[in-house]
Legacy VTK file of the C-alpha trace (Angstrom):
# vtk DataFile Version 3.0
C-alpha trace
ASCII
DATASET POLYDATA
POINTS 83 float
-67.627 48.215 53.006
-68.274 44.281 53.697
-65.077 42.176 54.365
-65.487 39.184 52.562
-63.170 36.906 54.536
-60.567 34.984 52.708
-60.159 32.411 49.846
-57.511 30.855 48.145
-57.206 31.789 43.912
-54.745 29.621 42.138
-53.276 28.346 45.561
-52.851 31.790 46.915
-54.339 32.969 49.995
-56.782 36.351 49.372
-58.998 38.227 51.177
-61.835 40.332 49.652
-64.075 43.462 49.912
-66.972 45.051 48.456
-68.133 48.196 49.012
-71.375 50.315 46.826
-71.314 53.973 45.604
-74.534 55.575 44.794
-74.661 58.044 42.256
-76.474 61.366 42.767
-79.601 60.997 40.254
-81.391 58.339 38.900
-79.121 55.928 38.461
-78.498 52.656 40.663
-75.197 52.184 42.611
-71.883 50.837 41.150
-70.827 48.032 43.548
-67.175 47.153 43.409
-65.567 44.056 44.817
-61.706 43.389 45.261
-59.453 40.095 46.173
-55.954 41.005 47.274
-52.927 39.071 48.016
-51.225 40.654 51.104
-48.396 37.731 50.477
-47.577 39.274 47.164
-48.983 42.571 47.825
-50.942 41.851 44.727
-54.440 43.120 43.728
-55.741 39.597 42.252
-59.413 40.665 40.912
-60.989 43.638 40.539
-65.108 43.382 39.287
-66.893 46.437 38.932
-70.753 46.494 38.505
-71.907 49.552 36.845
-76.068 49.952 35.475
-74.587 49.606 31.949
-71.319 48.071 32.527
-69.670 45.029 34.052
-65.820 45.062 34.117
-63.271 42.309 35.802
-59.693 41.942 35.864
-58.258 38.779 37.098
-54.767 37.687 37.467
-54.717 33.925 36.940
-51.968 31.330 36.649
-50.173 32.681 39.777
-46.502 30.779 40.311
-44.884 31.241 43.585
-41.502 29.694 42.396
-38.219 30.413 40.741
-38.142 31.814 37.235
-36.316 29.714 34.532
-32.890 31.115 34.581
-33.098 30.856 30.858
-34.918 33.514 30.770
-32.255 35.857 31.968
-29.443 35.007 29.824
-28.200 37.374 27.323
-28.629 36.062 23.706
-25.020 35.521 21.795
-25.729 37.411 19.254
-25.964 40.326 21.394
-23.221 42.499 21.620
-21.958 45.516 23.844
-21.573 49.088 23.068
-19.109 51.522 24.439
-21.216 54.319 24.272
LINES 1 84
83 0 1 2 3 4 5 6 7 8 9 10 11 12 13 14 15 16 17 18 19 20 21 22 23 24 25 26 27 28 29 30 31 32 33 34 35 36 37 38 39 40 41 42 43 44 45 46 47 48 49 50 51 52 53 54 55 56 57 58 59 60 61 62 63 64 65 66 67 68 69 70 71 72 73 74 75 76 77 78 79 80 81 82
């Protein structure tokens, strides 16, 4: 495993690792690299390298603020069931 050191993504602070696995056989190693947000305790990018495959998953847009309150109000045509 290498430690990558730290960045910032989107204004957040992240450090990063990568690390290989070989497979038994013929085929080449899958190397994996991570970027995690210990603030948030947030996995920010994952990027796999595979010999036939290449997957990432990135969160972007990161906010470190308060959420619009709007968004927590319950709608008036809601109503309330005594169930």
């Amino acid at each position: 495993m290498k430690d990558l050191g730290q960045k910032m993504l989107d204004g957040t602070p992240v450090r990063g690792y990568r690390w290989w696995k070989t497979a038994d056989g013929p085929s080449p190693k899958t190397t994996t690299e991570e970027w995690m947000s210990e603030s948030l305790s947030l996995l920010v990018s994952h990027w796999e390298i595979q010999p036939t495959l290449e997957f990432q998953n990135v969160v972007s847009h990161l906010r470190s603020e308060e959420p619009d309150p709007t968004l927590f109000t319950v709608p008036k045509r809601a109503f309330r069931s005594n169930m």
